[in-house]
C-alpha positions in Angstrom: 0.0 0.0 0.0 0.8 3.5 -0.6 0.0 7.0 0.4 1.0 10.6 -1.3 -0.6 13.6 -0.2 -1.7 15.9 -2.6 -2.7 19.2 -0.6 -2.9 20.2 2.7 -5.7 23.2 3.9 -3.8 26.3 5.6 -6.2 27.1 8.4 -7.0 23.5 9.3 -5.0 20.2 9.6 -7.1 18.4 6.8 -5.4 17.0 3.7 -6.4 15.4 0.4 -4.4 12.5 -0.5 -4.6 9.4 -2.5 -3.8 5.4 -0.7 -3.1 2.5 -3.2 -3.7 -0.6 -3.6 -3.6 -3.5 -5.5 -7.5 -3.5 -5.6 -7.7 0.4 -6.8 -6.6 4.0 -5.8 -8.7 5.4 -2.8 -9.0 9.3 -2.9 -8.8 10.6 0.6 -10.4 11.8 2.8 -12.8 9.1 2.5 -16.2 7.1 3.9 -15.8 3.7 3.3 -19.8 2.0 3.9 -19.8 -1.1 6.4 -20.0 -4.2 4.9 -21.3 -6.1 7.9 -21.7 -9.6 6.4 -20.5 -9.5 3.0 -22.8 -6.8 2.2 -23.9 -3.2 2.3 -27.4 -3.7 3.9 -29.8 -2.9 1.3 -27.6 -1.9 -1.3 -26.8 -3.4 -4.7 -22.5 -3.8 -5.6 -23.7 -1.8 -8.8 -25.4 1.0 -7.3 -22.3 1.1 -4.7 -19.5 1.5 -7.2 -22.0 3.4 -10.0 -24.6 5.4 -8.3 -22.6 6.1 -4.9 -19.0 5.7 -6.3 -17.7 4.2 -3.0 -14.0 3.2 -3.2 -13.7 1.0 -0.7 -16.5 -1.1 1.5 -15.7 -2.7 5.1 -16.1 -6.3 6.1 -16.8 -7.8 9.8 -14.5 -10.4 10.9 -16.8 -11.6 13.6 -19.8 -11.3 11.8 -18.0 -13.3 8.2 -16.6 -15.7 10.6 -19.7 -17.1 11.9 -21.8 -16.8 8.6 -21.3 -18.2 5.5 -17.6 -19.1 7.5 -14.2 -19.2 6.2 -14.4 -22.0 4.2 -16.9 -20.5 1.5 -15.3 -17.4 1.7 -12.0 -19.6 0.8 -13.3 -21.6 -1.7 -15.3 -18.7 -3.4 -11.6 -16.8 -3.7 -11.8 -14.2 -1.3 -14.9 -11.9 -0.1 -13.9 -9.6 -3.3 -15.1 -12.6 -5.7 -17.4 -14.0 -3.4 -19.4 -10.6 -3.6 -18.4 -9.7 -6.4 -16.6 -6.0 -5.5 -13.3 -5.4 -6.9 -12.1 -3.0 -5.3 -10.5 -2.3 -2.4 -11.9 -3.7 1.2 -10.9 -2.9 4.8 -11.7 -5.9 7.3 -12.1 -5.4 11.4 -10.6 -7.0 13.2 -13.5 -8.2 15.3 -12.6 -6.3 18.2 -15.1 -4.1 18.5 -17.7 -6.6 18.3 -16.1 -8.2 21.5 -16.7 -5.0 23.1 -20.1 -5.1 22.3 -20.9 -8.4 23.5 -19.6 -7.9 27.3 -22.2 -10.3 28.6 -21.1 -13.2 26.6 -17.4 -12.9 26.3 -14.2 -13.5 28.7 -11.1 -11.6 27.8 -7.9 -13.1 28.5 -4.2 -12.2 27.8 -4.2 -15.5 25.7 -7.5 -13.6 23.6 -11.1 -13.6 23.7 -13.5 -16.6 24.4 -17.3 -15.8 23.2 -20.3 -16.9 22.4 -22.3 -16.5 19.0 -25.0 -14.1 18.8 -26.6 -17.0 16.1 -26.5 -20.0 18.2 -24.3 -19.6 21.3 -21.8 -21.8 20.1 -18.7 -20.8 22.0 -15.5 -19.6 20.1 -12.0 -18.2 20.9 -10.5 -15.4 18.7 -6.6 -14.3 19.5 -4.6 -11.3 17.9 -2.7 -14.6 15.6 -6.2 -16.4 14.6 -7.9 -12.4 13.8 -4.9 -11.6 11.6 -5.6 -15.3 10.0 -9.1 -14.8 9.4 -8.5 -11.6 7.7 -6.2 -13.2 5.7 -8.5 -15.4 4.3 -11.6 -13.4 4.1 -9.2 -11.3 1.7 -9.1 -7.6 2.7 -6.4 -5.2 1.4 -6.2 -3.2 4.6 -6.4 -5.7 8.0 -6.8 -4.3 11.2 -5.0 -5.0 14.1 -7.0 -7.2 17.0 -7.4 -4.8 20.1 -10.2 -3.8 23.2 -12.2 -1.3 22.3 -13.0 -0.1 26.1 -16.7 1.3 26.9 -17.6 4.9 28.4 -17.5 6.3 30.9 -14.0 3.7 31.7 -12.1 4.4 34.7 -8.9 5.4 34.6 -7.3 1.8 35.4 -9.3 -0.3 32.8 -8.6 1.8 30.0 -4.6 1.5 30.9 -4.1 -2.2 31.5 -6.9 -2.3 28.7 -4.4 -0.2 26.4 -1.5 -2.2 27.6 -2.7 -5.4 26.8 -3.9 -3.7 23.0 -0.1 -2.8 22.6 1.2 -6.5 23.6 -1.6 -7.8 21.3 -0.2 -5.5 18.2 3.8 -7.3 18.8 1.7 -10.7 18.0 -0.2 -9.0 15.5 2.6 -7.7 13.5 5.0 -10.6 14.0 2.1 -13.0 12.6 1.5 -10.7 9.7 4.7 -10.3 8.7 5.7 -14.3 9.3 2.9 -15.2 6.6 1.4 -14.2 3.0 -1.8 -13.1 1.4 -3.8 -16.3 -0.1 -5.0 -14.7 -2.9 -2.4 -13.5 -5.2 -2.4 -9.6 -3.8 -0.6 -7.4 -1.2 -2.4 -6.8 2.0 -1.3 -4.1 5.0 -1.9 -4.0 8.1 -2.9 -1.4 10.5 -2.3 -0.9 14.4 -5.2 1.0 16.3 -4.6 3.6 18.8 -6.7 3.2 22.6 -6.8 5.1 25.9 -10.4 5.9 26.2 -10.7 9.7 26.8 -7.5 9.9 28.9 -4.7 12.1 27.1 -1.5 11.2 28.5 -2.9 7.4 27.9 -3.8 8.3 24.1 -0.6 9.6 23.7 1.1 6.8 24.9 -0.9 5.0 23.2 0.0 7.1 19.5 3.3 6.8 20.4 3.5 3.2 20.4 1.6 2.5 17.5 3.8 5.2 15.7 6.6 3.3 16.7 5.8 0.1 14.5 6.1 1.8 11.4 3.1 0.6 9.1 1.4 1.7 6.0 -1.2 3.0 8.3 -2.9 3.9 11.3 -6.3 4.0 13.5 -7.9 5.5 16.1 -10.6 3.2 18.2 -12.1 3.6 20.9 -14.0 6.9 20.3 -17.9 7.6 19.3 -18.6 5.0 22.4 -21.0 7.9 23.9 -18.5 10.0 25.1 -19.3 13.7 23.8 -18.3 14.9 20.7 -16.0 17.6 22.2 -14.2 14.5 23.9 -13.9 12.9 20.6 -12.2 15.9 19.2 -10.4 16.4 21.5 -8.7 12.9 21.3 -9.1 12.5 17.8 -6.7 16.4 17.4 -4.0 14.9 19.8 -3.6 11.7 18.4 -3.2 13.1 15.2 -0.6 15.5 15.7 1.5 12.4 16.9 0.4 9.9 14.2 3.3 10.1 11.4 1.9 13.0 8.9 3.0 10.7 5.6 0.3 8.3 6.5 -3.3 7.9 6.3 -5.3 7.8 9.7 -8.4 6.2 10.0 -10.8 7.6 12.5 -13.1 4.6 13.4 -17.1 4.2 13.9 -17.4 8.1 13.0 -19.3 9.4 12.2 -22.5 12.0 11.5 -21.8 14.4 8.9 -20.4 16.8 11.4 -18.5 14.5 12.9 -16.6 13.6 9.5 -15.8 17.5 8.5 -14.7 18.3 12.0 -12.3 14.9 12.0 -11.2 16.0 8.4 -10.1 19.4 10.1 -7.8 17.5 12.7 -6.2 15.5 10.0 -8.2 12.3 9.4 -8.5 10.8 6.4 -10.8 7.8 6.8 -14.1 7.1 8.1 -16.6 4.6 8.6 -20.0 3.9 10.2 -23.5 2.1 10.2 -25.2 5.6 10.5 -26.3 6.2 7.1 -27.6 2.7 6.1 -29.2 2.3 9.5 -30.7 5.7 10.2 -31.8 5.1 6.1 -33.5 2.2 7.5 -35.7 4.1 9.9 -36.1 6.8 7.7 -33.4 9.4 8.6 -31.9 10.9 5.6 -29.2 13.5 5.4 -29.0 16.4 3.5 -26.7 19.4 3.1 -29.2 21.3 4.5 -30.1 19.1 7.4 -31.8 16.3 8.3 -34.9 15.0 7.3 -37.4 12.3 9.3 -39.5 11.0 6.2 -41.7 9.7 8.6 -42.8 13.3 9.4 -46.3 13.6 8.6 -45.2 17.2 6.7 -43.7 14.9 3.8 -47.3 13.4 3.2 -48.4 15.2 0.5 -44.9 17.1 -0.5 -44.1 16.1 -3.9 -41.1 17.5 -4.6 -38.0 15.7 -5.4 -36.5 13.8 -2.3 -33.4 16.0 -2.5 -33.5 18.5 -4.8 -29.5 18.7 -3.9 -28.4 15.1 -4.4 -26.4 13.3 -6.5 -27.8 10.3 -7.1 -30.5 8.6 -9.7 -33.1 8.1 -6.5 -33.1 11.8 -5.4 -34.8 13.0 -8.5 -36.5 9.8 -9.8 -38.6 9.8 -6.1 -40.5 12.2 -4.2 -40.4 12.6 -0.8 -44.2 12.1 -0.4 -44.1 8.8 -2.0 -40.6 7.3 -0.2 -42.6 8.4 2.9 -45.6 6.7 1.5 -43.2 3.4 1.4 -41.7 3.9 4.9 -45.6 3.8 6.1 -46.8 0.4 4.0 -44.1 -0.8 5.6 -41.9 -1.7 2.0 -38.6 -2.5 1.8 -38.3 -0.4 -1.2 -38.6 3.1 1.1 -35.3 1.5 2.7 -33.0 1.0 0.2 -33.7 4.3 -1.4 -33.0 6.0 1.7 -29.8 4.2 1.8 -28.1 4.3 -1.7 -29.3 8.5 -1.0 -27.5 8.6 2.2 -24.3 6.7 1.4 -24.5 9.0 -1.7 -24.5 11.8 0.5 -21.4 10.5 2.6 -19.5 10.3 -0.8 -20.3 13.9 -1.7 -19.4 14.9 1.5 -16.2 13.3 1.7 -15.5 14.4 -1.8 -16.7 17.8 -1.8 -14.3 18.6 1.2 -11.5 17.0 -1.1 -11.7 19.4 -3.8 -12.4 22.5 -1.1 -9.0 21.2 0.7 -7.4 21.9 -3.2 -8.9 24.9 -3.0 -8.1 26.4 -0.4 -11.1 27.2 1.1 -11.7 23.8 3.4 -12.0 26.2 6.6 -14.4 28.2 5.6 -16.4 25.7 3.8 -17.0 23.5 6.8 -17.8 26.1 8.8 -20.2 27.1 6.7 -21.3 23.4 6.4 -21.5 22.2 10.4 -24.2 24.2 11.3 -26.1 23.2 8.5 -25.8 19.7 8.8 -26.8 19.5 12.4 -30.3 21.5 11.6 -33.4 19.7 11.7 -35.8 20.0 8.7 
């Protein structure tokens, strides 16, 4: 993998740069849409890479692991032929979703013993077998196997939390760099940065991931519910330690806000469920705010569902008849409002590319934030 930045705003931290891979070039900064189980919920691979020009998608280690399992996704080739998307993909490491099963897992220094959310079947991931499964599902960009710690955490937790992380990253990386790729391509690997909302435990924590030296870098542990000046505040002093010649990949984050404020500290990738799952309960979001299409004002409003947008569903629908969908109940209402939010994310992301080659990034989000937050 490979990263060049291409410009850099002067009253902000934000930069526009472009990663490669072996699977495609990724223009930063970017929102890559979850992928849960092999699939952007409700969303066509067509309409992802035509309609909503994603670069890259996400895949869930714990979620691929138990279903279809690793030997279809091996025998179909790798998730990218399985699925069907070629290009890049970014795999968790199934660490978070160890955090969010506290009441059926036990976390050990040897790794985590849990129980399926399917059929309670009990099964043991450690940082070796997480790096392994990536490896096979077949994602250019693997994430390091870590604890992503709840809030509030007290002070305690979140260090020998961090600490074990850190020991958990030297068996990451020495079982990533003992083995090869299964499918014929390069994959990278990315450490992730913890210490809840404690600084001089996020900047040890920066440091020491700085210290390994990879193509990459995240930051976990953040958009738990702690508030968003928290998150900032993190997110701004972990960057400024990060190494500047590689990308940083803010996780789980965010709203629309959330994104242009994290681009303004210096992050240049993103992920989250919010779009397709607030899509599927009828948020959508807007450069001018967002919109509830269950609202009872959308009932008879037939103009387009964004007159804004950018893709085929904002002017092919109106609002009064994708509300009319949400209320029968059809599963067409869903996936509109989804391939129109990720859509959204895409512009957003992109549109704060070309004002960082501007010049005018600063301005422009400032412009932007209060905007986004309003409620139509």
């Amino acid at each position: 993998m490979n990263f060049r930045i291409e410009a850099k705003d002067e009253k902000t931290k934000a930069r526009a740069g472009v990663v490669t891979t072996d699977h495609g070039e990724i223009e930063t900064p970017i929102f890559m849409p979850v992928g849960t189980a092999g699939t952007v919920k409700s969303v066509h691979q067509r309409e992802l890479e035509e309609d909503i020009k994603a670069q890259i998608i996400l895949g869930n280690t714990y979620h691929l692991f138990l279903r279809p399992g690793l030997d279809i996704i091996e025998k179909a080739g790798g998730l990218h032929k399985f699925n069907n998307w070629n290009k890049p993909i970014l795999t968790d490491s199934g660490g978070y979703q160890v955090y969010s099963l506290s009441n059926t897992r036990k976390i050990k220094e040897e790794g985590v013993t849990f129980k399926s959310h399917i059929n309670g079947a009990r099964h043991f991931f450690s940082p070796e077998i997480a790096v392994d499964i990536q490896r096979t599902i077949g994602a250019d960009i693997i994430m390091a196997f870590d604890e992503c710690t709840p809030y509030p955490c007290d002070y305690s937790y979140a260090k020998r939390s961090m600490e074990m992380t850190h020991r958990w990253l030297k068996r990451c990386t020495d079982h990533f760099d003992a083995g090869e790729g299964k499918y014929g391509y390069s994959q990278t690997f990315f450490p992730i940065v913890q210490g809840s909302t404690y600084k001089d435990l996020r900047k040890q924590s920066a440091e020491t991931i700085a210290s390994f030296e990879r193509e990459g870098n995240a930051i976990g542990g953040l958009s738990v519910g702690e508030p968003a000046e928290e998150m900032y505040e993190m997110t701004e002093l972990v960057c400024d330690i990060l190494p500047k010649d590689k990308p940083r990949y803010l996780m789980g984050v965010g709203t629309p806000d959330n994104i242009l404020e994290g681009i303004a500290l210096g992050v240049d990738m993103f992920d989250c469920v919010m779009p397709t799952r607030n899509a599927r309960h009828g948020t959508i979001f807007t450069r001018e705010g967002i919109m509830n299409l269950k609202n009872a004002k959308w009932k008879d409003d037939f103009s387009p569902l964004d007159e804004n947008g950018t893709s085929y569903v904002d002017s092919f629908y109106s609002k009064a008849y994708v509300r009319h969908l949400f209320a029968a109940k059809e599963s067409l209402g869903m996936q509109i409002a989804s391939v129109h939010n990720l859509a959204f994310y895409l512009w957003l992301v992109g549109e704060a590319r070309e004002q960082i080659k501007a010049g005018t990034f600063g301005d422009w989000k400032n412009k932007m934030v209060p905007k986004l937050k309003t409620r139509l």
